[in-house]
C-alpha positions, 0 to 999 in steps of 0.5 A, a space after each residue: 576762549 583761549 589766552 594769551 600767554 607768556 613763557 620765560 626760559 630763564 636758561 636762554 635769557 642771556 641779557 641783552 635786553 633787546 626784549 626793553 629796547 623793543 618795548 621801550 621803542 614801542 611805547 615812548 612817545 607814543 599813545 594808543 588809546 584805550 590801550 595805553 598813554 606814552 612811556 616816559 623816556 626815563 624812569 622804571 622799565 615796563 620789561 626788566 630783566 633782574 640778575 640772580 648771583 649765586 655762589 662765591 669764590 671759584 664757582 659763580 654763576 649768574 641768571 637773568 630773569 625777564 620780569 613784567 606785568 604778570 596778567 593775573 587771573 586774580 590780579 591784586 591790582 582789580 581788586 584795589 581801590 582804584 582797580 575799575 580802571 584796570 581790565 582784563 579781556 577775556 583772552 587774559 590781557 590785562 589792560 589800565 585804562 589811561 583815562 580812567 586810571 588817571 590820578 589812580 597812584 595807589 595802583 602802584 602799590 597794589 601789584 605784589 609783582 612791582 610791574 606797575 609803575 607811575 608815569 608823573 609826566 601824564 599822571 597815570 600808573 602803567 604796565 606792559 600789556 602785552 602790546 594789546 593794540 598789536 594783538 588787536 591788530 593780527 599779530 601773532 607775539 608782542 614785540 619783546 617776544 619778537 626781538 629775542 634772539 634766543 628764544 627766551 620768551 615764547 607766547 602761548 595759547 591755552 585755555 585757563 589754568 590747563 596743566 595736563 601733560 601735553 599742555 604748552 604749560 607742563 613743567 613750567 612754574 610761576 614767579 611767585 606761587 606763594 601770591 596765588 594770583 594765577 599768573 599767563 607769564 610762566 617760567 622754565 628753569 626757574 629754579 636755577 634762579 632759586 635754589 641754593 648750590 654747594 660746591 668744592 674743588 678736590 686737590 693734591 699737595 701740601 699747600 694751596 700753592 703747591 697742589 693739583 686737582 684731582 679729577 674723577 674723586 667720588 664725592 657723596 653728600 649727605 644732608 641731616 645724615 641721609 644721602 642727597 647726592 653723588 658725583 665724580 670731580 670734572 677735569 677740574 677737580 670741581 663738584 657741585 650739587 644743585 636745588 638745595 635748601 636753605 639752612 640744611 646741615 650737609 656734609 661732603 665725603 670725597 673718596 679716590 682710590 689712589 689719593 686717599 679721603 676727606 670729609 667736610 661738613 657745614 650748614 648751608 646760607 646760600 649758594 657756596 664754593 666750600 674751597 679746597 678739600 685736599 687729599 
């Protein structure tokens, strides 16, 4: 049988939480049963999106990441004491049931994914699912999916754990891979959320102050001693190279014909703008 899942373009979530707002309408106040009790009208967010900073100075750039229950193929949460109140169908949704969940708060600890979250008004941990009662009703996506505007979460119907080629799932990754929980909900462009960058801006002058950027520089990056990289300076005099790893030892070389050369050198902690390289 086919499953349900979801895909999380991590390059069109922009923020505007209207994926919260559209789950939170759904369930505050409102009991479906066999599905789920209300969500309380305050505490944590069935569907939150985390903001991912990475660098400093002239070159920052933030992501946003939709995070929610993961409908686990291996879902940690079964097999913890307490994880007979959760189902999952055989179209993949996982399901707690509110009555036999209930008084059950050591489910919350048990997702590695911090999706299950404890309702102290009626007693009972809950988690998106996937707006199974919807589901059961006919329509085609949740309502998060519904209300993007951007296109940023999708759903998906394929059979389990299919990634040939021409699968909906190809070039999508998971969250946490490391889990190996097999999760429906997967990502695209991920990474940029993950992976470190190194960046500079190439100048001309004497000073900070008394210097303009010079376009077009050939710069070449070399990490443990070996070429990783090269590119050209933008009109900003900007470089930046991408899906680095944490703790290697890197050393920029900026070369232009008329200016002259420089080199930098350092070892990479996170996501860096390594500031002026005069010529």
């Amino acid at each position: 049988m086919k499953q349900w899942g979801l895909i999380v373009d991590v390059a069109r979530c922009t923020n505007c939480q209207n994926c919260v707002l559209a789950t939170k309408d759904e369930y505050i106040g409102n009991s479906f049963p066999g599905y789920s009790g209300p969500m309380p009208a305050e505490g944590a967010d069935w569907v939150v999106v985390d903001k991912v900073t990475r660098g400093s100075g002239d070159q920052v750039d933030v992501s946003y990441v939709p995070r929610l229950c993961q409908h686990c193929a291996d879902a940690p949460c079964m097999r913890a004491p307490g994880g007979d109140a959760i189902q999952r169908r055989a179209d993949g949704i996982v399901v707690i049931d509110p009555i036999k969940a209930r008084g059950r708060r050591e489910l919350v600890d048990a997702c590695p994914y911090g999706a299950i979250h404890w309702n102290q008004e009626q007693d009972i941990p809950q988690a998106w699912n996937f707006d199974a009662h919807l589901i059961d009703q006919g329509w085609t996506a949740p309502r998060c999916v519904q209300a993007c505007p951007t296109g940023a979460l999708s759903v998906y119907r394929d059979t389990p754990n299919r990634h040939s080629a021409d699968s909906t799932l190809a070039g999508t990754e998971e969250l946490r891979p490391e889990l190996h929980t097999r999760p429906l909900v997967r990502y695209r462009n991920l990474r940029r959320a993950k992976t470190r960058f190194l960046g500079g801006t190439v100048v001309h002058g004497a000073t900070d102050e008394a210097s303009d950027n010079v376009p077009e520089a050939a710069v070449e990056l070399k990490i443990q001693g070996a070429i990783a990289g090269r590119c050209t300076t933008d009109a900003f005099g900007q470089f930046k190279f991408e899906e680095l790893a944490e703790g290697c030892n890197w050393t920029i070389s900026v070369t232009h014909g008329a200016l002259g050369s420089a080199t930098r050198t350092g070892t990479l902690s996170d996501s860096t703008h390594i500031g002026l390289i005069h010529l």
